[in-house]
N, C-alpha and C positions, 0 to 999 in steps of 0.2 A: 828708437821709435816705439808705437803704442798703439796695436789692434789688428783686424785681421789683418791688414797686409804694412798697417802703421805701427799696431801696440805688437809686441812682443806673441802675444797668443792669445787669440778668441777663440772661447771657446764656446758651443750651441748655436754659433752665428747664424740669425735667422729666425730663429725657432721662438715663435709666438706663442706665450702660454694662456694668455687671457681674452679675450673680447667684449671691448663695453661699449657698446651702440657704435660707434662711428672709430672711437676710437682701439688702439689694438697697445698692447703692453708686453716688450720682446725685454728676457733675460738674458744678459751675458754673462761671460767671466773674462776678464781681465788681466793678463799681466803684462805688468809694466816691462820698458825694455833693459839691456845692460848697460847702455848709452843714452843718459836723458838728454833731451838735445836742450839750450837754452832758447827760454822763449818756447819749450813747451812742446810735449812730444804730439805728433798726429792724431788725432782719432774721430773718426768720421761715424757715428754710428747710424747714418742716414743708407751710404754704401753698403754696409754691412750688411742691413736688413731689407735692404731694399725698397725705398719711400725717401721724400724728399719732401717729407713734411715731417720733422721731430718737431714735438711740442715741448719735452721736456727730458734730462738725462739728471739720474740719479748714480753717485757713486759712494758703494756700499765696504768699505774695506773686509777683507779678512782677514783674519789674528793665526798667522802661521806660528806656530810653537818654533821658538829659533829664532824668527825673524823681527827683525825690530824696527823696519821699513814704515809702516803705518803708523807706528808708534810715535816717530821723531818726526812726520812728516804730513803736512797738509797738502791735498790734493784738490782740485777742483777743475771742472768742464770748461770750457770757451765754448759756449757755441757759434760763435761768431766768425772766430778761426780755426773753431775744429780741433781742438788741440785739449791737453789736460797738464794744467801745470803745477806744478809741484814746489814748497817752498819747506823751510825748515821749520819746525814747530818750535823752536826755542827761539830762533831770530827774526823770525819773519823775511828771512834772503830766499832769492832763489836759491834751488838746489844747484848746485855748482855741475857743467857744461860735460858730458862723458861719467857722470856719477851712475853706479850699476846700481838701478832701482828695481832688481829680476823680482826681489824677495817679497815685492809690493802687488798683493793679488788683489782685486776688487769683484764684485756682485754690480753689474751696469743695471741698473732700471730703464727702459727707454720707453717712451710712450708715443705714439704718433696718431695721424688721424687716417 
């Protein structure tokens, strides 16, 4: 699974750094979990922060020394189902059902109104 109680571990959850008129821009960190589920792990970052109005989610990898997770692998939000799924970057398949995707940290952008 993928976030606070979905992804593996959020971290700052909550925590508002900016405010632009109406709108408000909350940082996370992310990591993915050991068990990518197929079809796409959890992540709701509406829950998280509290609003039920996300306009928009950004996900920002980072380059762990060791890890070679982001590197072989495209990631991308649903907001639709909430979910962030994950495919191989050489083939374009999903990542394959219980694959440990710990090593895969990300920088969330979430902006809401």
């Amino acid at each position: 699974m993928a976030a606070v109680t979905q992804v593996a571990q959020v971290a700052n959850a909550g925590r508002v750094t900016e405010v632009l008129g109406r709108q408000r821009r909350a940082f996370l960190k992310v990591t993915m979990s050991t068990s990518y589920a197929t079809g796409g792990d959890p992540f709701d970052p509406a829950a998280i922060i509290g609003t039920a109005a996300v306009r928009h989610v950004a996900l920002y990898p980072r380059f762990v020394a060791g890890a070679t997770g982001p590197l072989t692998r495209i990631f991308v939000y649903d907001p639709v189902n909430k979910k962030i799924f994950a495919w191989v970057a050489s083939t374009g398949a999903e990542v394959a059902n219980a694959t440990d995707l710990s090593g895969c940290v990300f920088d969330v952008e979430v902006v809401t109104d």
